[in-house]
C-alpha positions in Angstrom: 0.0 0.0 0.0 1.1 3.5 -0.1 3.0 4.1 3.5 4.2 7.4 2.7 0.4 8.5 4.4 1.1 6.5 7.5 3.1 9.1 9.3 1.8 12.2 10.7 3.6 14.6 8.2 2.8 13.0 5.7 -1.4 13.2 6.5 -0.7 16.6 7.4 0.6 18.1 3.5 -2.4 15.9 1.5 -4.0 18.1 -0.6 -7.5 18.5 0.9 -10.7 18.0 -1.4 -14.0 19.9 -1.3 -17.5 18.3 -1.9 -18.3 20.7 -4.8 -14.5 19.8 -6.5 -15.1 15.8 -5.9 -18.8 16.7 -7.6 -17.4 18.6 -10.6 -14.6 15.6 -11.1 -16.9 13.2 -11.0 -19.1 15.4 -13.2 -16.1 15.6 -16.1 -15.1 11.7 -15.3 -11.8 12.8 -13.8 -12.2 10.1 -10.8 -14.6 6.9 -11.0 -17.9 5.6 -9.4 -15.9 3.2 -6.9 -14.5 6.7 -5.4 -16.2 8.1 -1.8 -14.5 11.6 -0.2 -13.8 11.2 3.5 -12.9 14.6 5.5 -11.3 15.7 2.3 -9.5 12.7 1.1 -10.8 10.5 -1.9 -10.9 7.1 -1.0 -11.2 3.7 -3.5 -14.5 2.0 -2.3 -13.7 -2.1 -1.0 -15.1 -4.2 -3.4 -18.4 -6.4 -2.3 -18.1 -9.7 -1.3 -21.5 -12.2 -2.0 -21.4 -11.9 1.6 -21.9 -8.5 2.0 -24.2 -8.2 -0.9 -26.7 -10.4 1.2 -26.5 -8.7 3.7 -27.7 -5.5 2.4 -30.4 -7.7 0.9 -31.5 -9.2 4.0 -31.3 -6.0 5.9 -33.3 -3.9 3.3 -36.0 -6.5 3.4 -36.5 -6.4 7.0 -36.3 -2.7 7.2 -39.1 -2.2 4.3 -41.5 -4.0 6.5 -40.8 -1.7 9.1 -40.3 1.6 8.2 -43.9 2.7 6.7 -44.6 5.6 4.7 -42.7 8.8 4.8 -39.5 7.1 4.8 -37.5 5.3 2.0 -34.2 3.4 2.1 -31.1 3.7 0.0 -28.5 1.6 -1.0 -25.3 3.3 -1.7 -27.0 6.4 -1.7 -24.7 9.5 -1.0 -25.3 11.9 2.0 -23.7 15.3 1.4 -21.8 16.3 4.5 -19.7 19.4 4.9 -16.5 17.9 4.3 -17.2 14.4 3.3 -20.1 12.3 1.2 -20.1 8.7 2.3 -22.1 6.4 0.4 -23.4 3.8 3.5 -24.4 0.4 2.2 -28.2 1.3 3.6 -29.5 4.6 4.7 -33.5 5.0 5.8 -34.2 8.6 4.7 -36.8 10.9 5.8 -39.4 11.9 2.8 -40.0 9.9 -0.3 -37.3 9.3 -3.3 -38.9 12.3 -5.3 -37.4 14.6 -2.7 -34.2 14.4 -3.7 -34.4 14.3 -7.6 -31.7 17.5 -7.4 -29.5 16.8 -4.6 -28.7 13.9 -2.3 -29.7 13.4 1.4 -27.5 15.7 3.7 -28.7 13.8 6.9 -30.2 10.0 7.3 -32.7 8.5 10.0 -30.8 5.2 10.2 -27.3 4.2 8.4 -25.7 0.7 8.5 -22.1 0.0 7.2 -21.4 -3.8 6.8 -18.0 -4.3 8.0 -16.4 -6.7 6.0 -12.8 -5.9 5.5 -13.5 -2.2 6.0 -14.1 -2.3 9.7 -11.4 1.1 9.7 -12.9 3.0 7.6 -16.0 2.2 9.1 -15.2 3.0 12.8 -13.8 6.5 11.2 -17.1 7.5 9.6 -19.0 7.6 12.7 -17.7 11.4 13.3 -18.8 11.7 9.8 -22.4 10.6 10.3 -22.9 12.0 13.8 -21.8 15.3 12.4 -24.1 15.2 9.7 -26.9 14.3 12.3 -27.7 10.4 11.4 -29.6 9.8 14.4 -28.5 5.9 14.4 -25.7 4.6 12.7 -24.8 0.5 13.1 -21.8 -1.2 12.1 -22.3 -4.9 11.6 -19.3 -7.1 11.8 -19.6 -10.9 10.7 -16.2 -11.7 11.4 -16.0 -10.1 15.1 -19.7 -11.7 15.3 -20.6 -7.7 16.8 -23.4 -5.0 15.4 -22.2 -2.0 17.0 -24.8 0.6 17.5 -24.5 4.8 17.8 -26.8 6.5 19.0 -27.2 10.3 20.7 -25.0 12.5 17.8 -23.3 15.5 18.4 -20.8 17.7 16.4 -17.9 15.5 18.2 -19.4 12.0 17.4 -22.0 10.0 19.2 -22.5 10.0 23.1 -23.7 6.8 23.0 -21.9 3.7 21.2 -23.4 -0.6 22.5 -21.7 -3.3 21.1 -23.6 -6.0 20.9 -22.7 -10.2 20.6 -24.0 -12.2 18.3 -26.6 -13.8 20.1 -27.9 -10.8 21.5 -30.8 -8.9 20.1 -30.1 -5.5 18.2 -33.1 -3.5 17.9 -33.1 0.4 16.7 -34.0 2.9 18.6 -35.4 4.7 15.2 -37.5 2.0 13.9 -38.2 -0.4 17.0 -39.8 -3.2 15.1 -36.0 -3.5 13.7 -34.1 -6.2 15.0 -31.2 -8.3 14.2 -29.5 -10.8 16.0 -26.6 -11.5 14.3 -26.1 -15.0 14.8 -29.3 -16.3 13.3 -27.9 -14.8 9.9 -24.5 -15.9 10.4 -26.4 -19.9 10.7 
């Protein structure tokens, strides 16, 4: 991998990215579709394991059956943030799909990040979301057998952060009638 950004100096002198310069570069094909910005940096999405595909599949299911009008649920869907537009592998959004015909979501009910190989990156975007006022964000990890769940945001992160096992019960504090326990999917 590239070391040279593993030392403080060296994350110190990257060249910093805007959202409306990542925009217009995508806009003129300058940087690809597998590209998310991060506080500023571009970074190359993982690619998606069968794994994590069903997962999003699963999850998406359960959370239509739950979530009722006035909500909808992306996948991949980009939320604007000030410095950063993460594309979370599912996102429950306020309104209906027609609202944002001209610009993506800046905020998100409910996010959920599958953590397979990206557990890092993951972990990090939690300041990301709480900043952008996700009022829940969950990062499921099948390998650590854990769904860790944020809740409470604030500009510094969220106040409240539960991991729970795999044979607990995860259930949002958004959408109640959510729940998960991990180990029944990982049967």
């Amino acid at each position: 991998m590239i070391n040279v950004l593993e030392t403080a100096e060296a994350r110190q002198t990257v060249f910093p990215v805007s959202v409306e310069f990542y925009h217009e570069a995508g806009r003129l094909g300058l940087i690809g579709e597998d590209v998310e910005l991060l506080e500023g940096v571009l970074f190359t999405q993982m690619p998606k394991s069968p794994l994590h595909e069903w997962f999003i599949d699963f999850l998406r299911a359960k959370l239509a059956a739950v979530c009722g009008a006035g909500f909808f649920i992306g996948k991949e869907r980009p939320i604007t943030c000030a410095r950063s537009e993460p594309e979370p592998d599912l996102a429950v959004f306020r309104g209906s799909m027609m609202d944002y015909r001209h610009a993506h979501p800046t905020t998100a009910e409910l996010v959920i990040e599958i953590a397979i190989s990206s557990l890092q990156r993951d972990i990090s975007k939690a300041a990301i979301y709480a900043g952008a006022g996700v009022k829940e964000y969950w990062i499921i990890d099948p390998e650590l057998g854990t769904i860790t769940l944020h809740t409470q945001p604030a500009a510094e992160g969220y106040s409240s952060r539960r991991v729970i096992s795999a044979q607990e019960l995860a259930v949002s504090t958004i959408f109640p009638a959510f729940t998960v326990t991990l180990a029944e999917l990982l049967a």
